[in-house]
C-alpha positions as CSV (number, residue, x, y, z in Angstrom):
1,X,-14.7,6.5,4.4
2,X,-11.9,3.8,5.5
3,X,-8.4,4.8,3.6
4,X,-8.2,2.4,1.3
5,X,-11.9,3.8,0.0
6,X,-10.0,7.7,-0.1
7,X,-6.9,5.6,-2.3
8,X,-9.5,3.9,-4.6
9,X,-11.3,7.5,-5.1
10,X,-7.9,9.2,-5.5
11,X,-6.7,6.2,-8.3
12,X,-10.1,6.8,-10.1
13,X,-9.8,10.8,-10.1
14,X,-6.8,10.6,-11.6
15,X,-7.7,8.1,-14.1
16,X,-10.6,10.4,-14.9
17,X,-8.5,13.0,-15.3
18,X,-5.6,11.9,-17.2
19,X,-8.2,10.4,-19.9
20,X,-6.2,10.9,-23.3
21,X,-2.5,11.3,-21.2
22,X,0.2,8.8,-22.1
23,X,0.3,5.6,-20.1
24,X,3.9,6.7,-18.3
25,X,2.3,9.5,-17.4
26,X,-1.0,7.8,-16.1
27,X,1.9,5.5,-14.3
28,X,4.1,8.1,-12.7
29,X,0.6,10.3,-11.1
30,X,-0.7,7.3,-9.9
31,X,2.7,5.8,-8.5
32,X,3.4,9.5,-6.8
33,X,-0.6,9.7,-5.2
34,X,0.2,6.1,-3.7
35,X,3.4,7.3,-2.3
36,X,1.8,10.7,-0.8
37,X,-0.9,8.3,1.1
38,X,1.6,6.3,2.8
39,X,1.5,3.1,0.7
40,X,4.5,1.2,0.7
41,X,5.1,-2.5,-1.5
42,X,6.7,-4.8,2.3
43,X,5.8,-4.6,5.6
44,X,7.4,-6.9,8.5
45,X,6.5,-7.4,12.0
46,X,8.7,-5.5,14.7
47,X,8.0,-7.9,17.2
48,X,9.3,-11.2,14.9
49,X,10.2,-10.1,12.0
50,X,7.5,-11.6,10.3
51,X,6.1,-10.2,6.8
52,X,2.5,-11.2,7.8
53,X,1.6,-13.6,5.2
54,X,-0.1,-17.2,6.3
55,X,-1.2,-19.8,3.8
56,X,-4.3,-18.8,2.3
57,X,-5.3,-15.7,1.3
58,X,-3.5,-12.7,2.9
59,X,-5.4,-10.5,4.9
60,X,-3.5,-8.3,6.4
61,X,-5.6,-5.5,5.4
62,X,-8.4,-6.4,7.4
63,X,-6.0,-7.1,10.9
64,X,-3.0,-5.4,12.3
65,X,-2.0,-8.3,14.5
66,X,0.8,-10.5,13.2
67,X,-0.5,-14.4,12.1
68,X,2.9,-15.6,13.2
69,X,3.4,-13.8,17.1
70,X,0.1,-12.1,17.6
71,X,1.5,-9.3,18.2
72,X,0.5,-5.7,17.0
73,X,1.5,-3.6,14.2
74,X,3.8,-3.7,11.3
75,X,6.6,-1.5,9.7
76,X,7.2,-0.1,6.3
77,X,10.5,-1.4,5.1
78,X,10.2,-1.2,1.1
79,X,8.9,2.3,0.0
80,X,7.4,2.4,-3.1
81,X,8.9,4.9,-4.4
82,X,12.6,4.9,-3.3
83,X,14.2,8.6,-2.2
84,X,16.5,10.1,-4.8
């Protein structure tokens, strides 16, 4: 199972789950289950700064080689859920 296939089962367990619950709280589980697996809302290239993107469609998610430098790997620098 690749990870985003564990993130899609995770998002539908909880929806399962939370049948009935108030959308906020729907919100928040999901929100704090995508923020447990590591998902983050920007990523940039420490090589060039880059963010990855290139005129059509993005797919990042299917390379971790920058479009821009070729070069491998990005960071996290927008959490999505920011640290109180």
């Amino acid at each position: 199972m690749t990870k985003q296939e564990k993130i899609m089962a995770g998002v539908d367990k909880i929806m399962w789950e939370a049948i009935g619950d108030d959308e906020g709280v729907i919100a928040r589980n999901i929100m704090g289950y995508l923020h447990s697996q590591g998902v983050v809302l920007k990523v940039d290239c420490p090589t060039c700064g880059g963010d990855g993107r290139i005129q059509k469609f993005m797919d990042r998610t299917f390379s971790n080689r920058c479009p821009k430098c070729n070069g491998y790997g990005y960071v996290a620098v927008e959490p999505l859920v920011e640290e109180k």
